[in-house]
C-alpha positions as CSV (number, residue, x, y, z in Angstrom):
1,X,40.0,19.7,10.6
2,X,42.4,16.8,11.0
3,X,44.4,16.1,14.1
4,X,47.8,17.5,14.3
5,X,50.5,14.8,14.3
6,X,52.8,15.4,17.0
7,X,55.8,14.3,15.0
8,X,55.9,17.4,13.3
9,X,56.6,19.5,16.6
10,X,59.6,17.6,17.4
11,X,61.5,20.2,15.8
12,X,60.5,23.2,17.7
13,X,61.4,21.5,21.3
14,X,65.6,21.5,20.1
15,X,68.4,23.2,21.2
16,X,67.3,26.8,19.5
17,X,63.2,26.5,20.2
18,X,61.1,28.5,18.5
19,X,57.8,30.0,19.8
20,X,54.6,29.0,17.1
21,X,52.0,31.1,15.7
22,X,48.7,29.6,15.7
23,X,46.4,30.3,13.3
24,X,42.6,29.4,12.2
25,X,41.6,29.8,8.6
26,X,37.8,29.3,8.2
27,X,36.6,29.6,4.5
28,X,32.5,30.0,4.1
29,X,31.0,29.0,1.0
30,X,28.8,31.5,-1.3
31,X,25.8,32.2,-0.8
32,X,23.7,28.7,-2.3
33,X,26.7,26.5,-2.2
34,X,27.3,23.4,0.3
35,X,29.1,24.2,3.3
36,X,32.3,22.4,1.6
37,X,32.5,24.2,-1.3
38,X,36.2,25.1,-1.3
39,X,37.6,21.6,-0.1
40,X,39.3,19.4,-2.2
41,X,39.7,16.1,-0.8
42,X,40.6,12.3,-1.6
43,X,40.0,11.3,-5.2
44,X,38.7,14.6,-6.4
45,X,40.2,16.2,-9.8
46,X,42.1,19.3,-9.1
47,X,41.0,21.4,-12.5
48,X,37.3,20.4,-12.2
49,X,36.8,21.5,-8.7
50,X,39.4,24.6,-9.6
51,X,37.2,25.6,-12.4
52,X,33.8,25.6,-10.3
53,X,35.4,27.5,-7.6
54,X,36.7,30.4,-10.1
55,X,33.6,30.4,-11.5
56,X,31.3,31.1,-8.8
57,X,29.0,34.0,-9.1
58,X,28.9,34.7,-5.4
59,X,32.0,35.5,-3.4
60,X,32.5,33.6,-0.5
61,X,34.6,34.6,2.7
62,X,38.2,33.7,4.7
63,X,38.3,34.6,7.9
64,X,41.9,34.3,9.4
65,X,42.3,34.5,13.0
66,X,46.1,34.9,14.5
67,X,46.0,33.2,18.2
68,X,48.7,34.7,20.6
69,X,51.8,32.9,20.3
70,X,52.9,29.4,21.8
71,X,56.2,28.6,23.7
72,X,57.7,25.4,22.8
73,X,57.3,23.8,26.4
74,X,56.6,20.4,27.2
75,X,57.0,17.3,25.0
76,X,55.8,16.8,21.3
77,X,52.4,15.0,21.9
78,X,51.9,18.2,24.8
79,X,52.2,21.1,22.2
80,X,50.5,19.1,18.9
81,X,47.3,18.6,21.5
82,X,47.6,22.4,22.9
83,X,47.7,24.3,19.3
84,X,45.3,21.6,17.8
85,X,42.9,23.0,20.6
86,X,43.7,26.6,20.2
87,X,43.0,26.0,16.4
88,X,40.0,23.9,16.7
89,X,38.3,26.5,19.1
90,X,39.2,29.1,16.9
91,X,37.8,27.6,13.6
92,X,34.5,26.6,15.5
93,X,34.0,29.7,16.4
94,X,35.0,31.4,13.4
95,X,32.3,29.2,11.9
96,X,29.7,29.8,14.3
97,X,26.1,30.9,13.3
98,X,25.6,33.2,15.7
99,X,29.1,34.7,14.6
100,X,28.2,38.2,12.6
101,X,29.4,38.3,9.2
102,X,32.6,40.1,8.7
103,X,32.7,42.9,5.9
C-alpha cells in the first residue's frame, strides 16, 4: 500500500466538510499463484497480465472491510496519516495468516 498524500484531503476540511468512509480492499491470490498476482504495476502490459488473471483456474478472494466513518477534523497532513492508519491496519489484518478464510 502506498502512502496517502495529504493533498488530496484538502477538500474535505472546506466550508461544507464531509465525513470519509474508510475502506480496506485485500485481494488474495489463487491457490499456487505469488502473493501479487492481481497487481499491475510500473511498466507492466495491461492485456497480458489481464489475460492471465481471466484465465486462472483457481478463484482467488476480495475481502472488503468498511471502517466506521471519519470526521473531517484537524488539518490535511492529520486526516491523510489517520485513514492511512485505519486502512493499513485493516488490510494487514485482512491479510493475516492466522485470519480464517472467508466463504
Amino acid at each position: 500500500m502506498l502512502p496517502f498524500k495529504p493533498t488530496l484531503f484538502a477538500a474535505f476540511l472546506g466550508p461544507s466538510p464531509a465525513w470519509l468512509q474508510p475502506v480496506s480492499v485485500a485481494w488474495t491470490a489463487p491457490k499456487g499463484e505469488p502473493a501479487a498476482f492481481y497487481g499491475w504495476w510500473g511498466d507492466m502490459a495491461l492485456a497480458p497480465h489481464l489475460a492471465s488473471v481471466l484465465a486462472a483456474r483457481a478463484p482467488g478472494g476480495v475481502t472488503v472491510t468498511f471502517h466506521p466513518p471519519v470526521p473531517p477534523e484537524g488539518d490535511r497532513k492529520a486526516l491523510a496519516s489517520r485513514l492511512e492508519g485505519t486502512v493499513r491496519a485493516g488490510l494487514e489484518a485482512d491479510l493475516s495468516p492466522s485470519r480464517p478464510p472467508v466463504s
